[in-house]
N, C-alpha and C positions, 0 to 999 in steps of 0.2 A: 246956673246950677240946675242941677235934676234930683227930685227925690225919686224911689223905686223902691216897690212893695212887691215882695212876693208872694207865692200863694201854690199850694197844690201837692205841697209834700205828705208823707206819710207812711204805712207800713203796708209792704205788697210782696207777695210769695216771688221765688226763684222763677224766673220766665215771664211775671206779668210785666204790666205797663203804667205810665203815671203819666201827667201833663204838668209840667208846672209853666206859672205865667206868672211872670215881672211887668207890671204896671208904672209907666211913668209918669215924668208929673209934664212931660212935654211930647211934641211927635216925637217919634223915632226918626223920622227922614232929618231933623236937627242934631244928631247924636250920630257921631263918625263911627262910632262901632258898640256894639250890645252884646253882650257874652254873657255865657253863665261858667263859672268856675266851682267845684266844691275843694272840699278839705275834709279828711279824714282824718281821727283822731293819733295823733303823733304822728301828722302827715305835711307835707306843706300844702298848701293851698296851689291848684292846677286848674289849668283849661280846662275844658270843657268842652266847648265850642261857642264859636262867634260871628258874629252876622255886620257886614256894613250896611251904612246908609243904603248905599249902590245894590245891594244882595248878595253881597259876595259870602259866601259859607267859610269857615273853617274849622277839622273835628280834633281831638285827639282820638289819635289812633289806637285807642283800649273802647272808645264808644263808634268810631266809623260805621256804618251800617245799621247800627242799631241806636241811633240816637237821631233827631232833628229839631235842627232852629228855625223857628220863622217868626214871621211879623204880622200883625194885623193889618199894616196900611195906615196906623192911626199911634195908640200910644202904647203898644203892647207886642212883650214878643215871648213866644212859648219854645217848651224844650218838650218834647217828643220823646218818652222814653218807653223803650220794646226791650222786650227779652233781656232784664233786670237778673244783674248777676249780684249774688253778694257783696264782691268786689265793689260794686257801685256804692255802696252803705258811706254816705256824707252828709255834710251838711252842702247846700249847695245854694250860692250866692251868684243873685244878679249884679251885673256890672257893666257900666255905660263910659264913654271915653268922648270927655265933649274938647273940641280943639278949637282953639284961639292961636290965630297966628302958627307959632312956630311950638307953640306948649299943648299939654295933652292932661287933661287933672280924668282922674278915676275917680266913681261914684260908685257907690255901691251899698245891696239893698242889707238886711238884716240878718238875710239866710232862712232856708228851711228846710227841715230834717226830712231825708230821704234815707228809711231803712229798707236794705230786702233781705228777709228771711221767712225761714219756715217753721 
């Protein structure tokens, strides 16, 4: 099992930037893959981007360029966000994919609110 907390959301103008970090309760080099997803209201819940053990990235293509995943090296992994468009206005949930064998269980953190406006 892994718990994840996260942290860093809040309200930021058209254009700024935000850090948020999802803290686990284990390394990350033990957790196959670490994403962050949000969900907007009457939305379904979407990628993000996501990061493996290995470092392998991947974005959705509405945040490509303007967004990054990384890791600490230890039990932490940050989303990088620049030039904040409205459209981004979610709630955005960390999420860890631990595998066993041939099974994969999703963990996932509480959420926290990221609005941009002005």
């Amino acid at each position: 099992q892994v718990q994840l907390v996260e942290s860093g959301g809040g309200l930021v103008q058209p254009g700024g930037s935000l850090r948020l970090s999802c803290a686990a309760s284990r390394s990350i080099f033990s957790i196959a893959v670490m994403g962050w997803y949000r969900q907007a209201p009457g939305k379904q819940r979407e990628l993000v981007a996501e990061i493996t053990s290995g470092g392998r990235t991947n974005y959705a293509d509405s945040v490509r360029g303007r967004f990054t995943i990384s890791g600490d090296n230890k039990n932490t992994v940050y989303l990088q966000m620049n030039s904040l468009k409205p459209e981004d206005t979610a709630v955005y949930y960390c999420n860890s994919k631990l595998q066993s064998g041939p099974f994969t269980t999703d963990y996932w953190g509480q959420g926290t609110q990221v609005t941009v406006s002005s």
